[in-house]
C-alpha positions in Angstrom: 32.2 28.6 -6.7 32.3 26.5 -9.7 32.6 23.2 -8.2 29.1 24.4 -5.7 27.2 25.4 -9.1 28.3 22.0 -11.1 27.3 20.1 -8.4 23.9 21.9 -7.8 23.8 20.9 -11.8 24.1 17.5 -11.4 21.8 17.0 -8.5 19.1 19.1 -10.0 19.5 17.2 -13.1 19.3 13.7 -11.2 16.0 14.8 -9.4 14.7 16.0 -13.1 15.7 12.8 -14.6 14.0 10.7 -11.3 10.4 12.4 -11.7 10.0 11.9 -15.6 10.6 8.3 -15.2 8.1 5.3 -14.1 10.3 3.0 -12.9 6.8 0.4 -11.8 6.0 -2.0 -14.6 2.1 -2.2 -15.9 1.6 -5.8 -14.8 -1.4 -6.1 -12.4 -3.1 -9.3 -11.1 -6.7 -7.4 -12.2 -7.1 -10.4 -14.5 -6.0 -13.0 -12.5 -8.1 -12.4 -9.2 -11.7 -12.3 -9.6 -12.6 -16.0 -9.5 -9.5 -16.7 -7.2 -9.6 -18.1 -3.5 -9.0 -16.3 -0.6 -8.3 -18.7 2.2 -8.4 -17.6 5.7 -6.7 -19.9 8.8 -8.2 -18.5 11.7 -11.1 -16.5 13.4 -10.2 -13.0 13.0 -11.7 -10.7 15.9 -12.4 -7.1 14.8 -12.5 -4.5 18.3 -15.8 -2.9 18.6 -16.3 0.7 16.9 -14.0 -0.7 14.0 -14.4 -2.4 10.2 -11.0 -3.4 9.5 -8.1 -5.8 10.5 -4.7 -5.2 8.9 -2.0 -7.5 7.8 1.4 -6.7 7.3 4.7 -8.7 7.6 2.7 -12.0 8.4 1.3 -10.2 11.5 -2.2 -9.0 12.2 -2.1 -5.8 13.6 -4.4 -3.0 14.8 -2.5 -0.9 12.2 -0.2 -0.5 9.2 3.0 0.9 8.0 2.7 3.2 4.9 6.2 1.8 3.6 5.2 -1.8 3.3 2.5 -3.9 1.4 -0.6 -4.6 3.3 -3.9 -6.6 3.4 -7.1 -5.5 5.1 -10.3 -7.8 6.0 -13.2 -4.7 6.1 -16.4 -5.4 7.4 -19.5 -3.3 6.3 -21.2 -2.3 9.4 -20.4 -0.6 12.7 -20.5 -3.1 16.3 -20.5 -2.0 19.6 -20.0 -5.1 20.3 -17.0 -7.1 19.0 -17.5 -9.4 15.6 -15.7 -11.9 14.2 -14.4 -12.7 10.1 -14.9 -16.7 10.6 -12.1 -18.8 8.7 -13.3 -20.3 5.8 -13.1 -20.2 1.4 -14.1 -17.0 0.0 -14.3 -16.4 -3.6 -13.6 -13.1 -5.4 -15.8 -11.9 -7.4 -15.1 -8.0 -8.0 -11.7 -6.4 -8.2 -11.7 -2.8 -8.0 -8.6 -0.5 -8.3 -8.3 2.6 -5.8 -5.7 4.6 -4.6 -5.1 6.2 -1.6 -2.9 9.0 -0.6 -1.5 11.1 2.5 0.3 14.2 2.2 4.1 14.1 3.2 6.3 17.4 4.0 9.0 18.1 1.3 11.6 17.2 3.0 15.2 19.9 2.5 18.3 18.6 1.1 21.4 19.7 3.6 24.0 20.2 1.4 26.5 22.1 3.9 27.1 18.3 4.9 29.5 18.2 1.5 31.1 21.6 2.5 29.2 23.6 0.4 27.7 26.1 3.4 24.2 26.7 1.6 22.2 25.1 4.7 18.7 23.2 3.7 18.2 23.6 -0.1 14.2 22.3 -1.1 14.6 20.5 -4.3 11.2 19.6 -5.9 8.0 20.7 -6.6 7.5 23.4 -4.0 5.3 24.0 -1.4 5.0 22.2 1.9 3.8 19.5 1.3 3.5 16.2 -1.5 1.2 14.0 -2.3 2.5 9.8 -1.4 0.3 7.1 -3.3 -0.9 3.6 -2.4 -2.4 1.6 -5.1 -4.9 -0.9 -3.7 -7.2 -3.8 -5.1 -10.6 -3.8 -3.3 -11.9 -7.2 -3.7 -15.6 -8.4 -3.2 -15.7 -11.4 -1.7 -18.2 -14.1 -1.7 -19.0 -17.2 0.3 -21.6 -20.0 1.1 -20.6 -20.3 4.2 -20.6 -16.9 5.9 -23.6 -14.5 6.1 -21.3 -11.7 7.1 -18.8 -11.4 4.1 -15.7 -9.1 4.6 -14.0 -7.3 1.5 -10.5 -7.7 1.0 -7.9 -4.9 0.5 -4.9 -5.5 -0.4 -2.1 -2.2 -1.5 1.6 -2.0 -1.9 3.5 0.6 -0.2 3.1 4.5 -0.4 5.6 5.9 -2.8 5.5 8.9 -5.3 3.1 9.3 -7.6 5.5 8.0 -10.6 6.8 5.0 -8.5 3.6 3.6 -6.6 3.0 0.7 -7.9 0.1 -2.6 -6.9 1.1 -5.2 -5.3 2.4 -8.6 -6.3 1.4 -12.0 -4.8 4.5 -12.6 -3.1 3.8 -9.2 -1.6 -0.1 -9.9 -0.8 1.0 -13.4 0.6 3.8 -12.1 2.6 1.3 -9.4 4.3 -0.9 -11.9 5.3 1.2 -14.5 6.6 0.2 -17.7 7.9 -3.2 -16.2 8.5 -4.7 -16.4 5.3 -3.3 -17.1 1.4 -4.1 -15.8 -1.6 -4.9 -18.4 -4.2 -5.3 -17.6 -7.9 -7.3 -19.3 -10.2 -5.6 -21.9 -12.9 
């Protein structure tokens, strides 16, 4: 019995130790992209009764993954019919920071696994449910060459409210593939 409680110690104490600390760093590219190039490759076709195309691993898909970084093209208006984001140089102009979130279930710890016969033991905050973050940048675009100018949104992964974190431009290049780079200004 005293081996079950030390160990319930030192898990408890882990997860306490986890949540106080903010393991992502403070460095953002909020001054480094307004001003910078976006350069996209190719047409990109959006369905019609959509705004968005979404990048992620170098692919361009209909959707996205919540546990990897991502890139969306977002168009303001509704189609019925199909429209097309024409390649080209945009500029950014704006950056805007937003997050997003989804509620996850809390998911139960088995610990009869390590012998201990207690079945599912919920560790955290409680209830059914807990909030997972994405932080995004929503970036204006600009060009002299389009007259239908897409905004471009680009988040890192959802995570835990002390671990979410933006997304780097290895990350932001990587989502977009060889689609469309990222450029920022010297």
């Amino acid at each position: 019995m005293r081996s079950v409680l030390l160990v319930l110690a030192a898990i408890l104490s882990l997860t306490a130790c986890r949540a106080g600390m903010q393991l992502s760093g403070g460095h953002t590219l909020f001054g480094a992209l307004p001003g910078s190039e976006f350069i996209l490759h190719t047409d990109i076709s959006i369905p019609p009764g959509q705004l968005r195309a979404s990048f992620q691993g170098g692919k361009l898909l209909n959707g996205a993954s919540e546990f990897e970084p991502r890139c969306e093209l977002e168009l303001r208006d509704f189609s019925e019919e199909p429209q097309t984001i024409h390649a080209g140089t945009y500029t950014i102009e704006k950056v805007r920071g937003l997050d997003r979130y989804v509620a996850r279930p809390v998911e139960n710890i088995q610990l009869a696994a390590l012998g201990f016969g207690l079945g599912g033991v919920q560790l955290g905050a409680g209830g059914t449910d807990s909030q997972w973050y994405m932080r995004t940048y929503h970036m204006t675009l600009l060009s002299d060459e389009q007259e239908e100018v897409p905004a471009l949104i680009c988040g890192g992964a959802y995570d835990y409210a002390f671990y979410v974190r933006y997304p780097d431009l290895q990350e932001i290049n990587a989502a977009l593939g060889d689609h469309a780079v990222l450029k920022l200004r010297q």
